[in-house]
N, C-alpha and C positions, 0 to 999 in steps of 0.2 A: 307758226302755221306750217304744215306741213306742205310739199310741192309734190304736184301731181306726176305720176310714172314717165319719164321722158326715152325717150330710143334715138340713139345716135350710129346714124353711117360711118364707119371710119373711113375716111378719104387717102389717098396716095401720102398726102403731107404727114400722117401716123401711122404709117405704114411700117410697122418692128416697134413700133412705141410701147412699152410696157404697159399693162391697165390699168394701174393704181395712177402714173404717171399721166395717161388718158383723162382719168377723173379730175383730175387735179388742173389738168388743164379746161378740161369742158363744164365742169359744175362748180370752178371757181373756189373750190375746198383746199384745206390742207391735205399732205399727201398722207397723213395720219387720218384724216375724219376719210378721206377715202378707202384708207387699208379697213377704216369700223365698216363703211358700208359691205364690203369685200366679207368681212367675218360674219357680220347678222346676214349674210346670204342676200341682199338686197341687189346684186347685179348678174345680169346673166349675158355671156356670149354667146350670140347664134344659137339664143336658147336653152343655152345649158349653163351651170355654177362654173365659175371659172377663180382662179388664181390670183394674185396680184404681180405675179410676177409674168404673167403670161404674154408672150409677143401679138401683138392685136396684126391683123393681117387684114390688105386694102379690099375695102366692098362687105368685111363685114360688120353685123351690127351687134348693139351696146344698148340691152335694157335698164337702165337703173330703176326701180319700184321706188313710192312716194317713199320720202323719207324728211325728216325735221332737218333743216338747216341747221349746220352745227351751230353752237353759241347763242341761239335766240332762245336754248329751255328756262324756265324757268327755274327756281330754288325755291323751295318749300319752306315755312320755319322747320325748325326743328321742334320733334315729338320725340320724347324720349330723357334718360336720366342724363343730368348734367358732367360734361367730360372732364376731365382733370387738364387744365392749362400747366405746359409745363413749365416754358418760359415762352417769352416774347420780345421780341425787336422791332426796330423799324422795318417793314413793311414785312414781316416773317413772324409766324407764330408754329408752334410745337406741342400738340394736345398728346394727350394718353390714350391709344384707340382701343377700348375692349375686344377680345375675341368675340366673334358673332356680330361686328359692325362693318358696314362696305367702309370703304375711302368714302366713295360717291355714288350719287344716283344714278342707276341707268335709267331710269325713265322719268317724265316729268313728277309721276304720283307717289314716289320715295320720298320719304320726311325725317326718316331716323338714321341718316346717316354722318359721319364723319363732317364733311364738308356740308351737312344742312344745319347741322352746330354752327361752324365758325362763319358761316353766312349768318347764321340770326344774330351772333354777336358784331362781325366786321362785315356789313354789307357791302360796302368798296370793294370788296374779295371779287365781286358779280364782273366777268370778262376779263379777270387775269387770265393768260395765258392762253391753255386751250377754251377759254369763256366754256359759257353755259353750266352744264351740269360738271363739266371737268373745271371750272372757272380756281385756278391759286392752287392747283394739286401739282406738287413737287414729285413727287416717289409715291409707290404705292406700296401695301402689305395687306397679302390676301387676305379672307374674310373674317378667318379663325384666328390670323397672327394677333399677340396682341403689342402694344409698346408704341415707343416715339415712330409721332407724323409729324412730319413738317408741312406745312403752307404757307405761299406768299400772296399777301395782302396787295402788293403793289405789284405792278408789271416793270420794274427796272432791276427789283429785287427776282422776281421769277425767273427770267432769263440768266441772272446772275447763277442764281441755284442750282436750275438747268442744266446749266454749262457745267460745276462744278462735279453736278452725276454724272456727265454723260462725259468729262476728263478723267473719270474716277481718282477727284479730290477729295474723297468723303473716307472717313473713319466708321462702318455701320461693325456695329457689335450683336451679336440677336444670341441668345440660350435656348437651348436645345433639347427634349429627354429623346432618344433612341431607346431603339432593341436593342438588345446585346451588348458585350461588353469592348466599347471603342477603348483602347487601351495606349494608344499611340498618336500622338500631333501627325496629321496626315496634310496637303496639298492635296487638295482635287482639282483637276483640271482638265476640262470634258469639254466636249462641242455641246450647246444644248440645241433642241430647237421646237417650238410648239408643235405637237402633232394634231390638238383638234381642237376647239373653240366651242365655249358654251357648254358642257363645263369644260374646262381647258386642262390640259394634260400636255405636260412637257415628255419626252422622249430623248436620251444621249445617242446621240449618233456617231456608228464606230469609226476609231480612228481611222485615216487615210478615207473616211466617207465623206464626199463632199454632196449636201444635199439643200436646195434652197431653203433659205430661212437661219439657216444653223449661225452658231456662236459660240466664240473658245472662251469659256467661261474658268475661274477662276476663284476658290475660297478654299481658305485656312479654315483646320478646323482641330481642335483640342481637345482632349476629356479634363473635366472641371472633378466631377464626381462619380465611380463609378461605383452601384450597387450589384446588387446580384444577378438579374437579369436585365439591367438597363444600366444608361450613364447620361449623367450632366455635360453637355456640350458645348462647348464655346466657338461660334461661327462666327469668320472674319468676310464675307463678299468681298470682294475688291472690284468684279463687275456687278451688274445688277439686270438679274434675268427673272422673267416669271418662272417661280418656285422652284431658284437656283438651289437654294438649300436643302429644300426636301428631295428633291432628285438629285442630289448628289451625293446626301448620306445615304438615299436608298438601293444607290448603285453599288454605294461600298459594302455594302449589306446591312446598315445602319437604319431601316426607317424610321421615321418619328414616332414614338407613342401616340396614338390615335389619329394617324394619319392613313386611312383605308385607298386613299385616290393613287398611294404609292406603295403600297404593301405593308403599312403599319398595321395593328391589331387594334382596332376600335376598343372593344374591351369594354373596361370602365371610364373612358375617357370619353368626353363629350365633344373633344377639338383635339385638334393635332398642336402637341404641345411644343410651340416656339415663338416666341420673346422679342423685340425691338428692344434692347436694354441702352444702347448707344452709339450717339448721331453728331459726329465728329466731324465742321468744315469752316474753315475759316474763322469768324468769332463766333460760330456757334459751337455749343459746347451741351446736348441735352440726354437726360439718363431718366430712366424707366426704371422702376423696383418690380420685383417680378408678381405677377396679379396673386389672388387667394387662392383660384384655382393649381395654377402651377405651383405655390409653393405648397400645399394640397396634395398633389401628386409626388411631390419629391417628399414629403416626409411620409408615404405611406411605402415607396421604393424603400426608403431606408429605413424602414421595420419590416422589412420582408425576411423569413428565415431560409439558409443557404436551403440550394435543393438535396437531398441525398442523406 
């Protein structure tokens, strides 16, 4: 159920308190389900959309608009074609996500996603971790990525997993097709940092810029195959940022084929083509084969004839 619009005075005692920190303290949230109210636009200072990182100053006020208590959504069954299990463990499981699936629902009336699958099958998944509609989601891969998702079933293993992304103990492999001809093993390593939410667009912030939100990001990256006007790519992340990959090959001059949100050439491409192929930490060990579609576009790359 959701809770009716509340307005808080901020008193002397949070006086410099940041406002994610704020929420977190007065709505009894995590400082995550606070930073989501912060992005759906749901709080306003002194009237106006405000920051998360913004210093809250004494006497003024803090609307937050009704919103659902995190963890209490529901899970839908799942509607929709049955997902490829790829392997599974004690309290961790690893599906195959098609391009064109969320991870999870953002709203209660979503049925076909990722996480509305592995609820219809392991309903015990319901309040791992972040509960509710984020309830066992490990990592994420945006909507068109396709390949290995992990989830954990159990909340001893989530945290475990958790931790293991957020040490960057994790082996993540993902394939690639770009523009052009990437010709040489390159390191990128860039500040990233979200520039706007809903639809979300990452931005590199130049070096010696220091700007809130930012993060020194980090991936390997290879040519596997290169054809005439494109190449097969092999992406190593070693941190893990929203769409580390695609803004980092697109800053090299590299975008993805059919990724338009960074300067790719849509084309005949219905997604932007990049791959989870493999998800390397500790005893797990899980691999992805590259979908119809992507291997679909790679052998129509390699019957292309030179230009000229």
């Amino acid at each position: 159920m959701s809770q009716s619009s509340q307005i808080f005075r901020v008193l002397k005692a949070d006086d410099g308190l940041r406002l994610d920190l704020f929420l977190t303290r007065h709505l009894g949230i995590s400082r995550r389900a606070a930073q989501r109210l912060l992005e759906e636009q749901n709080v306003r200072v002194e009237g106006k959309r405000a920051s998360k990182g913004l210093a809250l100053k004494d006497g003024w006020s803090v609307e937050v608009a009704a919103f659902q208590p995190p963890g209490s959504e529901e899970i839908l069954p799942y509607v929709g074609e049955e997902l490829e299990i790829l392997a599974e463990g004690s309290g961790w499981i690893a599906v195959d996500k098609p391009a064109g699936m969320p991870v999870h629902p953002l709203k209660e009336d979503e049925n076909a996603t990722a996480l509305n699958f592995v609820a219809s099958r392991f309903p015990k998944i319901y309040g791992v971790g972040e509960g509710g509609l984020r309830s066992g989601v490990v990592h994420r891969l945006d909507v068109d990525t396709s390949g290995v998702l992990l989830f954990a079933t159990e909340e001893r293993n989530w945290k475990h997993l958790r931790a293991a992304f957020s040490a960057h103990r994790t082996e993540k492999v993902y394939q690639a097709v770009v523009e052009g001809r990437f010709e040489r093993p390159t390191k990128a390593r860039l500040d990233l940092r979200v520039a706007r939410h809903r639809p979300a667009r990452v931005e590199v912030v130049p070096e010696g810029t220091k700007l809130s939100g930012s993060r020194r990001c980090l991936t390997y990256l290879k040519p596997l195959e290169i054809f005439n006007s494109a190449t097969l790519v092999e992406a190593r992340p070693v941190s893990g940022f929203l769409h580390q990959i695609r803004v980092s090959l697109a800053h090299l001059g590299h975008p993805l084929l059919g990724d338009d949100t960074y300067g790719g050439s849509r084309g005949r491409f219905s997604r932007h083509l990049l791959h989870a192929s493999l998800l390397h930490l500790d005893e797990i060990l899980v691999e992805s084969g590259l979908p119809a579609d992507f291997q679909a576009a790679l052998e129509e790359l390699r019957q292309e004839k030179p230009r000229g």
